[in-house]
N, C-alpha and C positions, 0 to 999 in steps of 0.2 A: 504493500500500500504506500510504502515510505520511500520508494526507491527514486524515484522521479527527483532530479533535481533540473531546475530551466538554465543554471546556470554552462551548461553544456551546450545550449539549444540558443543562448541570446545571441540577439542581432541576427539571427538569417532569416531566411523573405517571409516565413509565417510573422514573426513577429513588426515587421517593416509593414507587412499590410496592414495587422490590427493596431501597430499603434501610430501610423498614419489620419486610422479612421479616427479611433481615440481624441489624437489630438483634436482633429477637425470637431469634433463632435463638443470637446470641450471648450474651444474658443467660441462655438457655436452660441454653446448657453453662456458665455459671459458675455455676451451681444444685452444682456439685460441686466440692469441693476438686479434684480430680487436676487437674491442666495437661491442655492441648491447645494446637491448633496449628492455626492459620488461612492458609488455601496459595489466593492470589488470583493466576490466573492473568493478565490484563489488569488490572494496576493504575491504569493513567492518572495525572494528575499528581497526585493525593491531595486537595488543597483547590481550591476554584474561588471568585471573586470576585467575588458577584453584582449587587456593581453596576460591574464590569469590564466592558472593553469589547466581546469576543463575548458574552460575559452579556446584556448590552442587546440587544446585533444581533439576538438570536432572541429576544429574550422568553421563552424558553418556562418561566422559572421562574415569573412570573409566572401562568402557568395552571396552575401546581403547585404545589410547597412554597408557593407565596405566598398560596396562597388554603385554605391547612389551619389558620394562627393564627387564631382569635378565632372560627371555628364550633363550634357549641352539640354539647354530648353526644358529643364524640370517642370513639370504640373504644378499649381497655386498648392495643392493636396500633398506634395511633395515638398517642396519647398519648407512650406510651414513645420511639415516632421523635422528637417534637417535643423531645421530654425531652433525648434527645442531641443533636440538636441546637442548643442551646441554648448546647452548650460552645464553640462556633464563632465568633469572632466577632472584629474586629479594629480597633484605632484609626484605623488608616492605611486601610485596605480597605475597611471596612465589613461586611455581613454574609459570611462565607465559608461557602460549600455543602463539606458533609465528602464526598467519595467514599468509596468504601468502605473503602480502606488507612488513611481518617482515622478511620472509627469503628471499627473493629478497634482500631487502637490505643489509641482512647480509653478500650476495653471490657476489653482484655486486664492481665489482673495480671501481677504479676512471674516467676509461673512458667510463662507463657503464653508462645508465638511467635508469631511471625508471617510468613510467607516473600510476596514480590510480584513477579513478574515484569513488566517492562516493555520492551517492544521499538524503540517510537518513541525516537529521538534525541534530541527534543525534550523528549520529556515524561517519559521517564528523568530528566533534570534537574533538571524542575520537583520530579518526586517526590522527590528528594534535599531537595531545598529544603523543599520542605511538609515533611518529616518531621522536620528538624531545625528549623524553627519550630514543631512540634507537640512538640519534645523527646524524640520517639522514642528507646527506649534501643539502641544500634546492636547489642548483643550477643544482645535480644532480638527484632530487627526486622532480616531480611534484606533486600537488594532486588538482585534479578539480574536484570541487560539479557539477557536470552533470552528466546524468543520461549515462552510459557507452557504451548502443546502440548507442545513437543518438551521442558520441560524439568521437568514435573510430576512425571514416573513417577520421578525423581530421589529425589525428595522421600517418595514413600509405600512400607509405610505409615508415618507420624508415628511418630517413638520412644515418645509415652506413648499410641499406639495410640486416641486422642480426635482429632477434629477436621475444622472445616468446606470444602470445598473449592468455592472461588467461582470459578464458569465466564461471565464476560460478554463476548467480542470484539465488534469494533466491528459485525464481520457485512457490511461494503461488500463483502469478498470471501466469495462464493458458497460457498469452500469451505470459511469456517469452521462452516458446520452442519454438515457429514460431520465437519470435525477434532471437533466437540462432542462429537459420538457416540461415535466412536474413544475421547477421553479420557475420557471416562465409563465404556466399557465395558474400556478398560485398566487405567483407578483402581479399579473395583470388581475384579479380580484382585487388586491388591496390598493394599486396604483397602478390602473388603469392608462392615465395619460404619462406616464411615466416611460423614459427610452432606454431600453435593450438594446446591450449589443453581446450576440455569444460567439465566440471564435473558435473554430475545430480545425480538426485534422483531414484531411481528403486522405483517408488512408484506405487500405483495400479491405475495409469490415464493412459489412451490409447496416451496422449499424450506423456508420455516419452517414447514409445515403439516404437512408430510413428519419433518422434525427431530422435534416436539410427538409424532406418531403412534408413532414410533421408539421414545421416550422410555418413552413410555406401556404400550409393550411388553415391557419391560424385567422381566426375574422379581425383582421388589424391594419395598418399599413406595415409595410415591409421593405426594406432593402436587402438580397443579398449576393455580395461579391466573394469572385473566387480567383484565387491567383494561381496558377499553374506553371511551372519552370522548369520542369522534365518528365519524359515517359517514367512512369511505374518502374523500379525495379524487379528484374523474375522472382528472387523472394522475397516481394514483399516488404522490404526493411525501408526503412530512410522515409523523410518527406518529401512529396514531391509535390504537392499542395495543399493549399487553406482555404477556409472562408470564414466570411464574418457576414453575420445576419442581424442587420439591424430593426427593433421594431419601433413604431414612431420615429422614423427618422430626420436630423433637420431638412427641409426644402432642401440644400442648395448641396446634400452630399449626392445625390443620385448623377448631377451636371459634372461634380468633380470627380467622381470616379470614371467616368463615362470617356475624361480626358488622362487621369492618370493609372488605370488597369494596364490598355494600350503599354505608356511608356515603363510600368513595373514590367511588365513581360519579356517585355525587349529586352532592358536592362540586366533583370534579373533570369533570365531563360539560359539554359545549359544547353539545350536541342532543340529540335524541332515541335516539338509537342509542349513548350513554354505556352501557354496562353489566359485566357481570362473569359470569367461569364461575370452577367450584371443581370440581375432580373428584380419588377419591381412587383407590389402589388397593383398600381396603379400611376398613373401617372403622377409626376410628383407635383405638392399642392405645396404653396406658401404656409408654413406650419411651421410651430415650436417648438420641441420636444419638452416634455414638462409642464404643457399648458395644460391648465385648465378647459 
């Protein structure tokens, strides 16, 4: 259950796409003065040290975040991640990869929250750590060792009725697509106008294909993108794409995905079977995520 650590896995193209979305989504809702609240159920350890030593082990930032500096005509979608990025950074370490709990808080003003659930023993820890090296302010930045299904519906919906709820587990166990589901279709009960965004794995289990279909059936508005940057492996192993399904999403992400999938593919594509899908539930409407 414990074995997963992200620190292996930061910076390559799964993460470049969700927390491109991320961020857009978060600049999105600071378009309004009122507060919200940012509820990440699998936080992980917050910062990761890319030129650390499982960093290295797998390379895979290397085929990602590392290959988006210095290419020609980036997307507004793109740009903007790079932008945040940017704050990361460290004398002793060297470059640090922000997870998500690190840009949430770089992004959140003083009357913003931020709640994170973390279950690993380990990396519970670590996230204490990263955050107090990030300066996180404790009164506005929770972080509770419980496990993030069972301890969401706690949480909604958000007292100023705004905000995003990020759904990513590691996915090793099978049954976190059914919990995905579950919490999705219990959070939309209590906050309803509330925006979702869940990120998975395109891996070859019928269950993420099944999760994606589920998803899509949902009576909501929807976005969801997929990034694709090489054929399938014969056995199986490795990632070879992601997606992220956004519900309630802002207006203006459907326009910028639609310009930066195209250039993540190119960029980030190993072969020929690199590519990308966008599908909406409808067309997209001038809308808030968080509104009432």
């Amino acid at each position: 259950m414990f074995s997963y650590r992200h620190a292996f896995h930061a910076g390559n193209h799964g993460d470049v796409l969700k927390h491109a979305i991320l961020v857009q989504i978060l600049e999105y809702l600071k378009r309004k003065d009122k507060p919200f609240w940012v509820v990440d159920t699998h936080a992980g350890a917050g910062l990761y040290a890319l030129q650390g030593d499982w960093a290295r082990q797998s390379g895979e930032a290397g085929t990602g975040v590392a290959r988006l500096p210095g290419q020609p005509d980036p997307p507004v979608l793109v740009q903007r991640y790079l932008t945040a990025l940017q704050a990361f950074s460290d004398a002793r370490d060297g470059p640090l990869y922000p997870g998500s709990p690190a840009l949430a808080v770089h992004a959140l003003r003083s009357h913003d929250q931020l709640h994170l659930f973390e279950l690993h023993p380990t990396e519970i820890t670590v996230l204490h750590q990263s955050l107090e090296r990030l300066g996180a302010d404790p009164r506005r930045v929770g972080i509770h060792h419980v496990d993030g299904f069972a301890g969401l519906a706690a949480l909604l919906p958000p007292a100023p009725r705004r905000g995003l709820i990020l759904i990513d587990p590691s996915y090793e166990d099978k049954r976190d697509y059914r919990q995905v589901l579950a919490a999705i279709r219990a959070g939309l009960q209590r906050f309803a106008q509330g925006c979702y965004m869940v990120w998975y794995p395109l891996v070859q289990r019928v269950q993420a294909t099944e999760m994606a279909r589920a998803l899509e059936r949902l009576p909501v508005e929807w976005l969801h993108a997929t990034l694709q940057v090489r054929k399938p492996s014969a056995d199986g192993l490795g990632l070879h794409s992601s997606g992220v399904f956004v519900i309630n999403p802002p207006y203006t992400l459907h326009a910028e995905l639609r310009t930066a999938l195209p250039w993540l593919a190119r960029v980030l594509g190993q072969d020929a079977r690199a590519g990308h899908t966008l599908r909406s539930s409808a067309a997209p409407q001038k809308r808030s995520p968080g509104r009432k």
